[in-house]
C-alpha positions as CSV (number, residue, x, y, z in Angstrom):
1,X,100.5,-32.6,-39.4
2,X,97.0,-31.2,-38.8
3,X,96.6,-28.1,-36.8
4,X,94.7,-28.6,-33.4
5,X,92.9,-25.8,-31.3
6,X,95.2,-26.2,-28.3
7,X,98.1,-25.5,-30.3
8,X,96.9,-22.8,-31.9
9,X,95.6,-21.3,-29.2
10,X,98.7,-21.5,-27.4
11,X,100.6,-19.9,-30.1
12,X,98.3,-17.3,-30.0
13,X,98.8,-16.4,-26.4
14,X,102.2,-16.5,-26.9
15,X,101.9,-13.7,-30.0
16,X,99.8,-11.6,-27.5
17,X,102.3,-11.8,-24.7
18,X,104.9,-10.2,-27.2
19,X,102.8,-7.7,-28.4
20,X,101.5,-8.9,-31.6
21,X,97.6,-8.4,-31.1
22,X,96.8,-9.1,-35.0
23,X,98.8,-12.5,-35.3
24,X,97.7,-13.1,-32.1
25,X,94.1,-12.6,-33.5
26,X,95.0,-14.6,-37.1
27,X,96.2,-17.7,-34.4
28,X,92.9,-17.2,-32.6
29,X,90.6,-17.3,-35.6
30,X,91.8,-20.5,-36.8
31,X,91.5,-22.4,-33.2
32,X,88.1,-21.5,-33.1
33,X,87.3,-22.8,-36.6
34,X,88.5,-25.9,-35.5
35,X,86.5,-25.9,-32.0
36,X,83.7,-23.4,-32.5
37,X,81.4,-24.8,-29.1
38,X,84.8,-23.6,-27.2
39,X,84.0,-20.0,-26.1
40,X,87.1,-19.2,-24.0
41,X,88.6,-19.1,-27.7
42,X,86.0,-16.8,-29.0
43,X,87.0,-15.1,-26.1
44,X,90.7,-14.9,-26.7
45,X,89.8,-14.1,-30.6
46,X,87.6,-11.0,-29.1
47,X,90.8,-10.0,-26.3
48,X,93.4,-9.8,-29.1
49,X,90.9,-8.3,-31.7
50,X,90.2,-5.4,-29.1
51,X,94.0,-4.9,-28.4
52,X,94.6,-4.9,-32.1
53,X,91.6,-2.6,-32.8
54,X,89.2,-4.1,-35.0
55,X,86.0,-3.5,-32.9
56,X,83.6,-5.2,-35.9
57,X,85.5,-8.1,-35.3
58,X,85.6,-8.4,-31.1
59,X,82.0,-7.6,-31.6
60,X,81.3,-10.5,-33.5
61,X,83.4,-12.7,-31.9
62,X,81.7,-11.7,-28.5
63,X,78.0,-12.1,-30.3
64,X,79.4,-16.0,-30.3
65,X,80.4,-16.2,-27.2
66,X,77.3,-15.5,-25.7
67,X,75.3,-17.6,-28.4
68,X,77.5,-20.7,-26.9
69,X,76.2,-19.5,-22.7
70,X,74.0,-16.5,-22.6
71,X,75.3,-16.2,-18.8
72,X,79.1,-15.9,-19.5
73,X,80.4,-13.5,-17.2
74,X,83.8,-12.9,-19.5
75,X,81.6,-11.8,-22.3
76,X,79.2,-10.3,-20.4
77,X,81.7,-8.2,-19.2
78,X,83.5,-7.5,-22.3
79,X,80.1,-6.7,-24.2
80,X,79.0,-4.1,-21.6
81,X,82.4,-2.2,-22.4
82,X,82.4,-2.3,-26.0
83,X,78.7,-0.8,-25.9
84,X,79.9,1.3,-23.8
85,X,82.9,2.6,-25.7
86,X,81.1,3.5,-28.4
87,X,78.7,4.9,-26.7
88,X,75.8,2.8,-27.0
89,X,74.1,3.3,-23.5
90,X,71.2,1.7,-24.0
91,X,73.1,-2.0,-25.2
92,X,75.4,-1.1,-22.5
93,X,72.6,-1.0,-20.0
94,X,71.2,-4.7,-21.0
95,X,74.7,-5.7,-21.0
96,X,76.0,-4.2,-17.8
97,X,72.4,-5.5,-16.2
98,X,72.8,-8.9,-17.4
99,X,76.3,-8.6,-15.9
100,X,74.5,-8.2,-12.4
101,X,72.5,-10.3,-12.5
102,X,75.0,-13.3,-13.0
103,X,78.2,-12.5,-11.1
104,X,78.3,-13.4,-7.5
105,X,78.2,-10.8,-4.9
106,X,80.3,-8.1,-5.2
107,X,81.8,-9.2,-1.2
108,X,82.0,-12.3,-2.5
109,X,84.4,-10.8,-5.1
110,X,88.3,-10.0,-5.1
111,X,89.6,-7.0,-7.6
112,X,89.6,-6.7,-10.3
113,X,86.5,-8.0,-10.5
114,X,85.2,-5.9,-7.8
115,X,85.9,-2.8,-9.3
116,X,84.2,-4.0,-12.5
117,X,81.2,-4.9,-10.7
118,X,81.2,-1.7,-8.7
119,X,81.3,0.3,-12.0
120,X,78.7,-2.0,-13.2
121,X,76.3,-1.0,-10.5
122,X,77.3,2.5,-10.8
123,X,76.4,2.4,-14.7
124,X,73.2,0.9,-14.1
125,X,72.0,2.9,-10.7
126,X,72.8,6.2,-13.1
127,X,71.2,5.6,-16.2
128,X,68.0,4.2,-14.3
129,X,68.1,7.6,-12.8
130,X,68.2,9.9,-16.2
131,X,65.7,7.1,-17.9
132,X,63.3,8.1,-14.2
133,X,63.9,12.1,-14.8
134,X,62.9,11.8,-18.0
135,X,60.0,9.9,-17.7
136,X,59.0,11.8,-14.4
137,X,58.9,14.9,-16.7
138,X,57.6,13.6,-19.5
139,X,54.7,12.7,-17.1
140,X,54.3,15.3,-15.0
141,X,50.9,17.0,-16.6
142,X,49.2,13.7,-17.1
143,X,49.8,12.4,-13.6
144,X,48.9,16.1,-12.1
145,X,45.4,15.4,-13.7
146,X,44.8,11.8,-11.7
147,X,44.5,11.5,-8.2
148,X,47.3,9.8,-6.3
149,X,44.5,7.2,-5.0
150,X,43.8,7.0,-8.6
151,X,47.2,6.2,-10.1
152,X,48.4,4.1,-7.1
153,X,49.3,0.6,-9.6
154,X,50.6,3.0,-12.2
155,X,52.6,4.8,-9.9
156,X,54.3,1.1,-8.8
157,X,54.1,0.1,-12.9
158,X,56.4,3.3,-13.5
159,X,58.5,2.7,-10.5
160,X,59.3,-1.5,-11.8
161,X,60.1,-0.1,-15.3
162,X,62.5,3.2,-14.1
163,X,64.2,0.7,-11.7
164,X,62.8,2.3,-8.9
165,X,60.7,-0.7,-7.5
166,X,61.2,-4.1,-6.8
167,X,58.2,-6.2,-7.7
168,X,57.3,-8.3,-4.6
169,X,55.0,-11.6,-4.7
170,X,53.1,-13.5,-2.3
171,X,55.5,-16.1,0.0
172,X,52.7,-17.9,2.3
173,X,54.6,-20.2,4.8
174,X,50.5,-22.2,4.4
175,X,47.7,-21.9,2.0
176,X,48.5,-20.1,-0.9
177,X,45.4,-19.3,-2.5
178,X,46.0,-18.7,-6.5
179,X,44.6,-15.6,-8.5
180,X,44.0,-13.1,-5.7
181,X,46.1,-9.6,-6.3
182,X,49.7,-9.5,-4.8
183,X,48.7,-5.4,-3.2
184,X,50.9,-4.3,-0.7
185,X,48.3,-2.3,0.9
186,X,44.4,-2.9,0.1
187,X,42.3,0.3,-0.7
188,X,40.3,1.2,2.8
189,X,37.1,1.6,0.5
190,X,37.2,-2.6,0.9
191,X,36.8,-2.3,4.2
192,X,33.4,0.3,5.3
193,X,33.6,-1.1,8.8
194,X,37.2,0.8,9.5
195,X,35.6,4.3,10.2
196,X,33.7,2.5,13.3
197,X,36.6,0.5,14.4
198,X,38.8,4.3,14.4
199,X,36.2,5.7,15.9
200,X,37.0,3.3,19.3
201,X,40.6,4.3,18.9
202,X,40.8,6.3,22.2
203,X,39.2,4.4,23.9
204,X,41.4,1.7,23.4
205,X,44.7,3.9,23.5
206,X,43.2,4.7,26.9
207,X,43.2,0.7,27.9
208,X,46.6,0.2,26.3
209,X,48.1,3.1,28.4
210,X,46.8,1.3,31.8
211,X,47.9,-2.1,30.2
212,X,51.4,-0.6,29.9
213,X,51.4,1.1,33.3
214,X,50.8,-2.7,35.0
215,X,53.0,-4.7,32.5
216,X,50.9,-7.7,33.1
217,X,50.4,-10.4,30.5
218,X,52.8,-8.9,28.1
219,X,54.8,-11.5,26.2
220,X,57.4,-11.5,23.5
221,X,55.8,-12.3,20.4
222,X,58.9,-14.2,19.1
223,X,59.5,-17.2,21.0
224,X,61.5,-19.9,19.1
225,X,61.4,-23.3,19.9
226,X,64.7,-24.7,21.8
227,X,67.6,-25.7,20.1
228,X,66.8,-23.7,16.7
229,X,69.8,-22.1,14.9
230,X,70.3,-18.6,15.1
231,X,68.5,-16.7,12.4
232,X,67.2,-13.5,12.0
233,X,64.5,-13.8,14.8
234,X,67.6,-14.6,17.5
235,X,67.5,-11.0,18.9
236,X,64.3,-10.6,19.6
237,X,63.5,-14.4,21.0
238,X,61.7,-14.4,24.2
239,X,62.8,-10.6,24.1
240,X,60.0,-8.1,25.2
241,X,61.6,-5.9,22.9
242,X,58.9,-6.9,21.1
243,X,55.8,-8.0,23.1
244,X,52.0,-9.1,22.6
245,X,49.0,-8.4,24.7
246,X,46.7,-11.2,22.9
247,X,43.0,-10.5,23.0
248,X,42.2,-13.4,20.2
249,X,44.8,-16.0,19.8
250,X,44.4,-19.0,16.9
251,X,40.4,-18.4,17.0
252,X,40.1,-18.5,20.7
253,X,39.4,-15.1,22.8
254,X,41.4,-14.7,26.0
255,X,39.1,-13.7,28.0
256,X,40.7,-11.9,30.9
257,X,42.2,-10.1,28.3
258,X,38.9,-8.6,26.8
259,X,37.5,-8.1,30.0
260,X,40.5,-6.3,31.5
261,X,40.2,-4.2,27.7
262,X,36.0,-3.7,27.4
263,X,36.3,-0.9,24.9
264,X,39.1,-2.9,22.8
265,X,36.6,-6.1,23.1
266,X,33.4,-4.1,22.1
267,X,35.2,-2.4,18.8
268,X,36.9,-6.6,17.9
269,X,33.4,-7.5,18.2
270,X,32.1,-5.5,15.5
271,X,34.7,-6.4,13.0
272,X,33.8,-9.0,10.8
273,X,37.2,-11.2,11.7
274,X,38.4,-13.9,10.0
275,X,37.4,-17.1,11.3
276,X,39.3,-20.5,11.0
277,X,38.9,-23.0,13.6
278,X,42.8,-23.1,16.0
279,X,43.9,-20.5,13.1
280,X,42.1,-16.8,13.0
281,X,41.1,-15.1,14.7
282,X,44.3,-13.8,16.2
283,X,44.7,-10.2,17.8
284,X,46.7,-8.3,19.7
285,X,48.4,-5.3,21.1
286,X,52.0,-4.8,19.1
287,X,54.4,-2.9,22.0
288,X,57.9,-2.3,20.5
289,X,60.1,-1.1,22.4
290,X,62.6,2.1,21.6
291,X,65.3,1.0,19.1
292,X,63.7,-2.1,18.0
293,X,63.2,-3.4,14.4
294,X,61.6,-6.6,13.1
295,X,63.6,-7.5,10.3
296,X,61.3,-8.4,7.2
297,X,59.2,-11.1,7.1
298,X,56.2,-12.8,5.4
299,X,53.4,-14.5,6.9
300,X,51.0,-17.7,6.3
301,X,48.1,-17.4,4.2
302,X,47.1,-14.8,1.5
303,X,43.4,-15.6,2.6
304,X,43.6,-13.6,5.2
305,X,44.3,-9.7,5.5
306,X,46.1,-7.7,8.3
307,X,44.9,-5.0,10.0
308,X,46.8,-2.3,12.3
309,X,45.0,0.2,14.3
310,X,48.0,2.7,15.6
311,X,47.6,3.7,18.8
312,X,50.8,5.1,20.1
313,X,53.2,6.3,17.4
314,X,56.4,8.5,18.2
315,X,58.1,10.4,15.6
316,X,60.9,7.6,14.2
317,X,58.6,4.5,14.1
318,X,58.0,3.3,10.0
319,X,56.6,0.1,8.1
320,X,57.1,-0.9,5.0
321,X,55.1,-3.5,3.1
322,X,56.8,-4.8,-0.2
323,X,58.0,-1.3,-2.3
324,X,56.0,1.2,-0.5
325,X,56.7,2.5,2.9
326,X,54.0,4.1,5.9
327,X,54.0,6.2,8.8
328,X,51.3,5.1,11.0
329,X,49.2,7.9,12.2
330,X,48.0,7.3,15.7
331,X,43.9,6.5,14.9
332,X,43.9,5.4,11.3
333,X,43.6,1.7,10.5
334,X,44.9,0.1,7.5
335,X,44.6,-3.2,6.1
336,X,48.1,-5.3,4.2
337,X,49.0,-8.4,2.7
338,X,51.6,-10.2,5.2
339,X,52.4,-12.7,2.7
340,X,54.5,-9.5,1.0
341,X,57.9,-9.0,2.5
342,X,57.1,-6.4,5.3
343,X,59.5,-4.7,8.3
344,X,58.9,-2.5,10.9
345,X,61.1,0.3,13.2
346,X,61.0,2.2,15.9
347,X,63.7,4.5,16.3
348,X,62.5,6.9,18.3
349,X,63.2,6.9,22.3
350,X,59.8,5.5,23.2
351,X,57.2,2.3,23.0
352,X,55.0,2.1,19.7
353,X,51.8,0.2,20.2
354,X,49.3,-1.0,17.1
355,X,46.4,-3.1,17.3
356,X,46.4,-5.8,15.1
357,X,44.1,-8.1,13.9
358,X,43.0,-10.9,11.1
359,X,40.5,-10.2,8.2
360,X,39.0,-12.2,5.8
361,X,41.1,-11.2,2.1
362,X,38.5,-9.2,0.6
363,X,38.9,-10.7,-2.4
364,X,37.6,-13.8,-1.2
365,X,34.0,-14.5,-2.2
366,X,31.6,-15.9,0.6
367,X,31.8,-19.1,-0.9
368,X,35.8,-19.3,-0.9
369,X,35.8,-18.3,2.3
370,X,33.6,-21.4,3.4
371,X,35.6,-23.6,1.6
372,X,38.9,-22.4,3.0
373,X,37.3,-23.0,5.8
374,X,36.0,-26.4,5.0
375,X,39.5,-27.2,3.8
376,X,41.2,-26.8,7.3
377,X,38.5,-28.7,8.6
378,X,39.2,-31.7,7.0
379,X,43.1,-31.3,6.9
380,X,43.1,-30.7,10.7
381,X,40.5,-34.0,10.9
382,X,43.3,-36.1,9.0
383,X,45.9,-35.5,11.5
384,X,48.0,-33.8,8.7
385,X,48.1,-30.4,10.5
386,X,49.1,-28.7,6.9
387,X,49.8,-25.1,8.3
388,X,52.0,-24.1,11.1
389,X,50.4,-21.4,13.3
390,X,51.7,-17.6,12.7
């Protein structure tokens, strides 16, 4: 009678129960001959060939495992601790990483596989740290020579390889225009009309501290339609934890808004805003209140830049744009790409308020930009209403 897999396989299990790892292993071997595409066998074979000590042999038998599913967890797993027995760090990093990155989450987990993802994240969270010592050393004289301006994308590149950065993309909820740069934060030399707009910064501080004094046309900027599942906007809908004072809202100005805010009006009207028709210009006074977050977020169109203009800033309040995370400094503008993950805090004990506003991308040409804007003029003209408003 010819020998089948099952049975052998079988027998084998029974061999290892007893104790006998190597005719455990013999059993093993021949199953898999006779059903090589079957990797839980390969994976029995590498079990009984570790128990047994012959570490050529579970490494091979392993190397087939993973040439039948790349994504195995089992052998994954049992690949990562070989390397790592032997003391192979850098094979046990891929390994242990490619662990990771396919077993579920770790709460989603019961022990032992828990603990075997816990160590996994342990092995990798350390050896990213000696591989970033190392490299910050190695690097130290050549990046004392280069201004930080200077080395800003190869700061970010270093941080991606050392595991020290995640690399963010663009997620536009509307146009997505191809080919621009994915930045976080765009260089303020783009930008030579910021210096005038800081320069009305008290000013305006001045108009936002009368604006807070009357409350009046303060709204919360989330406000989700009825009947929408909770989400992460929930706590703050129709909450004036955060709220809006808008001075330009989907292209239009408010105008008792500007004229109850001259000085704000007169420094919006010499910035060269974005301009789509029921889209941009939008601006506003941000007020969040003490204690507040806005969890992260990405916004509509990568045609556009944002602008803040910090106005009142406590000690606790932070913003973080992709990998790289700002204080605002009460008077100094910067301009960001929304369409990156961004957040924002206040911790402190009192109200943050930022101007912000909506720039043409600068890396839009002129003649983009009228074609962006041609584009929504015949989408909005065909009824189709591609974009919902941010």
């Amino acid at each position: 009678m010819s020998e089948s897999p099952q049975a052998l396989n079988a027998a084998g299990m029974q061999r290892l129960t007893a104790g006998d790892a190597a005719g455990a292993a013999a059993l093993f071997a021949r199953a898999a001959a006779l059903d090589p595409a079957a990797g839980v066998l390969w994976l029995n074979l590498a079990n009984a060939q570790r128990q047994s000590g012959d570490e050529a042999g579970e490494a091979a038998s392993l190397a087939r495992v993973l040439a039948i599913d790349a994504r195995d967890l089992t052998g994954l797993i049992r690949s990562a601790e070989l390397h790592e027995r032997h003391g192979d760090l850098a094979k046990a990093m891929i390994a242990w990483s490619g662990v990771l990155a396919v077993a579920p989450p770790i709460a989603e987990t019961t022990p032992p596989l828990s603990d075997v993802l816990t160590h996994a994240g342990a092995f990798v969270t350390t050896r990213n740290a000696d591989f970033a010592a190392t490299i910050d050393a190695a690097l130290a004289p050549a990046i004392a020579a280069v201004a930080p301006a200077a080395r800003r994308r190869f700061d970010a590149a270093v941080g991606v390889a050392t595991g020290r950065r995640q690399v963010f993309v663009n997620e536009c909820a509307g146009m997505h225009f191809p080919f621009l740069p994915a930045d976080e934060f765009f260089a303020r030399e783009q930008f030579p009309w910021m210096n005038a707009l800081e320069a009305h910064a008290p000013a305006i501080r001045t108009e936002v501290e009368a604006l807070l004094g009357r409350g009046d046309a303060i709204e919360p900027y989330v406000a989700m339609e009825p009947g929408a599942p909770p989400n992460k906007w929930t706590p703050l809908d129709r909450s004036l934890d955060w709220g809006c004072y808008y001075l330009w809202q989907y292209g239009r100005p408010i105008d008792a808004a500007l004229a109850a805010c001259p000085a704000t009006a007169a420094a919006l009207a010499e910035v060269p805003k974005a301009e789509l028709p029921g889209r941009a210009p939008t601006a506003f006074f941000s007020i969040l209140k003490p204690r507040t977050r806005i969890p992260p977020h990405t916004g509509v169109s990568n045609t556009r830049t944002i602008v803040h203009l910090p106005l009142i800033v406590p000690p606790g309040c932070g913003f973080r744009v992709g990998g790289e995370t700002r204080e605002w400094v009460e008077g100094q503008a910067f301009a960001f790409d929304d369409t990156i993950e961004h957040e924002a805090w206040n911790d402190s004990d009192e109200v943050r308020v930022v101007l912000i506003l909506d720039v043409w991308n600068p890396y839009l040409t002129a003649d983009e930009r009228a074609l962006v804007q041609e584009f929504y003029r015949a989408a909005d003209a065909s009824g189709h209403k591609p974009e919902v408003r941010d």
